[in-house]
C-alpha positions, 0 to 999 in steps of 0.5 A, spaced: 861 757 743 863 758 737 872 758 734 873 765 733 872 766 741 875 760 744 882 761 741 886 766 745 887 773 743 894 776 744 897 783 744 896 789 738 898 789 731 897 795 729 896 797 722 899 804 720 906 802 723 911 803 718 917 798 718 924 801 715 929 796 714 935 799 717 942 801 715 948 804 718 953 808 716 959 803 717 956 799 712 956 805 707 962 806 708 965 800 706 960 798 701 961 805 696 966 808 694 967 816 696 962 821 692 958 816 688 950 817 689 947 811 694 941 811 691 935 805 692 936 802 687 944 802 688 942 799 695 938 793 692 943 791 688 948 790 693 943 787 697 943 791 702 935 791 701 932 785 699 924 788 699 923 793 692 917 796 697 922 797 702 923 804 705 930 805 708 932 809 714 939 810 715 943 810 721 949 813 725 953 807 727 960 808 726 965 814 723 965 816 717 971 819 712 968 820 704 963 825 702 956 821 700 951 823 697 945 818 701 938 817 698 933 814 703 926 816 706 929 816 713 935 820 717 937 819 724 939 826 726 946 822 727 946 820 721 945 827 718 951 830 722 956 825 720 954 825 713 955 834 713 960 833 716 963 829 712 963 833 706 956 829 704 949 830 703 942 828 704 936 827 700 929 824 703 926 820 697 918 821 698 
């Protein structure tokens, strides 16, 4: 019998999936500084993005208290609340 069929197959990988690498809000807070554009580039120089390929997805963990203008290509709806709220705003990169 030939190799491909002895090894066990296991599970599904799908091939469309699209990982984000995530960031919170919290982090934005203590990383930057209030009214300063947080764009991708800003966050891979902080490190805060390690793959230049990566896309970004931002989340709403934590309170936030300066007025951001975030740059990413996902927002939880939390996220975009909490930034309006704030006196910030959002822009989805493509």
């Amino acid at each position: 019998m030939p190799l491909h069929r002895r090894v066990p197959k296991r599970g599904f990988h799908n091939p469309f999936r699209v990982e984000y690498t995530v960031i919170n809000l919290d982090t934005l807070v203590e990383m930057f500084e209030a009214g300063t554009p947080i764009t991708l580039e800003r966050l891979r120089e902080r490190g805060l993005v390690k793959d230049a390929r990566a896309k970004v997805k931002v989340l709403g963990r934590g309170d936030i208290v300066k007025a951001l203008v975030v740059q990413a290509h996902k927002f939880s709806e939390s996220a975009v609340k909490k930034i309006a709220a704030a006196g910030g705003s959002t822009e989805v990169v493509a």
